[in-house]
C-alpha positions in Angstrom: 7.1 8.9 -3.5 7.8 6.3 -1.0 7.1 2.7 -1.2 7.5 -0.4 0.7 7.2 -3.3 -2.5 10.9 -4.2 -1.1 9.5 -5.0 2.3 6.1 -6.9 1.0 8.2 -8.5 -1.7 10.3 -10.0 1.1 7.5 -10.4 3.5 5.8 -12.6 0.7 9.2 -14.5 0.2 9.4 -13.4 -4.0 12.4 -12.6 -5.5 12.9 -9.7 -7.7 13.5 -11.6 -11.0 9.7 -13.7 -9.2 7.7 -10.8 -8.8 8.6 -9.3 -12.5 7.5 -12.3 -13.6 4.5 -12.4 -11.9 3.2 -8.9 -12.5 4.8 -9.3 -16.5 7.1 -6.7 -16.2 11.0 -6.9 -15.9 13.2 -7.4 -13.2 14.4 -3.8 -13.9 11.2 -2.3 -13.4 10.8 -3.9 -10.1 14.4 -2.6 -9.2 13.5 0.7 -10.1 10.4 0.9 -8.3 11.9 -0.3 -5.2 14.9 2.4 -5.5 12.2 5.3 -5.6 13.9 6.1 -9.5 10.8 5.0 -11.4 7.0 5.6 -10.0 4.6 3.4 -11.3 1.9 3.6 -13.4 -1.8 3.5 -11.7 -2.7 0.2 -13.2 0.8 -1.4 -12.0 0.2 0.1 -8.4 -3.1 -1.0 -8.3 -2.1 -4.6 -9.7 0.9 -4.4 -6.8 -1.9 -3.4 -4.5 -4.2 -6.7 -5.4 -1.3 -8.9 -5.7 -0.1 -8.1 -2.1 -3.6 -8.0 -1.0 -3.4 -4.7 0.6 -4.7 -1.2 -0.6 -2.7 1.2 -2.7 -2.0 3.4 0.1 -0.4 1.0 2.1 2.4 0.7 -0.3 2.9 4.1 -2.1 2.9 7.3 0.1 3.2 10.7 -1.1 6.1 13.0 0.2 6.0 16.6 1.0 7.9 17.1 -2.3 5.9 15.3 -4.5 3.5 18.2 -4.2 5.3 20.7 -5.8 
């Protein structure tokens, strides 16, 4: 799955170690989910979603081989 919380984090001016903070998860997880090695939970999308103030959609995207 692809995601662009890298680019919004940026966009929004939040460092990792900020946005952790904010969302009350650790810097790690926020590395993670930016690298593509860890995929969220559907609460933490959705809370990534409200935080950035855009839909889900906008920031994950499946890939062909997330289908299989």
């Amino acid at each position: 799955m692809k995601n662009r919380v890298s680019e919004l984090r940026k966009q929004y001016g939040y460092s990792q170690d900020h946005l952790a903070e904010k969302l009350g998860v650790s810097r790690q997880t926020i590395i993670s989910i930016e690298k593509g090695r860890y995929n969220p939970s559907l609460p933490l999308a959705m809370i990534l979603a409200e935080f950035f103030k855009t839909p889900v959609e906008t920031i994950f995207t499946l890939e062909e081989n997330d289908y299989k």
